[in-house]
Steps between C-alpha positions, in 0.01 A plus 500: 500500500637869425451713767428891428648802681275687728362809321694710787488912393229410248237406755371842553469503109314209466276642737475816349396317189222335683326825564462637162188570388352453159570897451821504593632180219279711231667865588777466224278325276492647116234532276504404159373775206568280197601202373634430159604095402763521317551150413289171574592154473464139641769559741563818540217889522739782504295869589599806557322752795454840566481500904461813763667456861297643790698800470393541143842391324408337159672239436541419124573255336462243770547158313359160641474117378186300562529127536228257610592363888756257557440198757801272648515266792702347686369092443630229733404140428358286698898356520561859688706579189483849349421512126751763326515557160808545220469741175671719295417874558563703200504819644784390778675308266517199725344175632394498792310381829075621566224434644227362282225731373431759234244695329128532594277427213161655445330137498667451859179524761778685722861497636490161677293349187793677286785321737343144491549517113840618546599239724332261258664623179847535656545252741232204408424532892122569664504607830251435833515834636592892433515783711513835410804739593439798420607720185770686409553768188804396255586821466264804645690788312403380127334187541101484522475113643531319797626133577287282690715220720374195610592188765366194331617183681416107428599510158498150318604464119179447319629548094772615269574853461318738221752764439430789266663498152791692654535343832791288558464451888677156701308463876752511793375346807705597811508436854466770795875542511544541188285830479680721785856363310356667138386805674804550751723466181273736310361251250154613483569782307075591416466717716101409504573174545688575866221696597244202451779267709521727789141592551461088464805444725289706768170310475689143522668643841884443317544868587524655837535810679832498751412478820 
């Protein structure tokens, strides 16, 4: 079990934080004028806005790229291994280690409909149970999404995988040990992808607070 240091000077923050009222997470907000898209695609919406602050700066262009939501999970079998999974990423240049999920589609009833399909397609796996853990934005400075991440546990190999026409991707089960060695050596490098392991880390109790 990893143990975590004791929040120490940042108590009085985290306090803080737990006072704020609706008004006070809203008093920076912006609000959008325009919108113009200037490019749409399967993969990728690029727009451009024309914001005011709420000291009436305008703020143009302000550019942002919409993408559906993105699910992952952390899947342990009913082995206790942890599924990962290895692909090429073309825009790091590199193989490398992930979660499984993806892509919501619009057929998908929701985000937990959406990761049962991409445990399916990736893995071959089905799973007994998932709990939700929360969301988190990819990037909250030009990205529109969120990433939904998911515990599923009791997973038992129920087919052969259905890859897309461009998906190359080899399962890697691996045991509890294994995990903290990738991350501690910096091996995870989605960034995502850690965020879905700690939150999950948390709810299985392999993470502690000192003390």
């Amino acid at each position: 079990m990893i143990v975590l240091p004791e929040a120490g000077g940042n108590r009085r923050l985290l306090y803080l934080a737990g006072l704020q009222t609706d008004d006070d997470m809203h008093a920076l907000d912006w609000k959008t004028l325009s919108s113009e898209y200037l490019y749409r695609d399967q993969w990728l919406t690029a727009r451009r806005d024309r914001c005011v602050t709420p000291e009436g700066k305008i703020v143009d262009p302000y550019y942002v790229l919409e993408y559906p939501d993105w699910v992952n999970a952390v899947a342990l079998t009913d082995a206790g291994q942890l599924l990962l999974i290895r692909q090429y990423r073309q825009a790091y240049g590199a193989t490398i280690l992930e979660l499984p999920g993806g892509g919501m589609e619009p057929e998908d009833a929701g985000p937990e409909a959406a990761m049962r399909r991409e445990l399916l397609e990736e893995t071959g796996f089905a799973f007994d149970r998932f709990e939700y853990l929360g969301k988190v934005s990819p990037n909250p400075a030009t990205s529109s999404n969120l990433t939904h991440m998911f515990l599923a546990t009791g997973g038992k190999k129920v087919q052969e995988q259905q890859l897309d026409m461009n998906e190359e991707i080899i399962v890697e089960p691996v045991e509890r040990e294994d995990i903290f060695r990738l991350l501690a050596g910096n091996q995870i490098v989605q960034s995502l992808h850690v965020s879905c392991l700690y939150y999950a880390f948390l709810r299985l109790g392999w993470l502690k607070p000192a003390g």
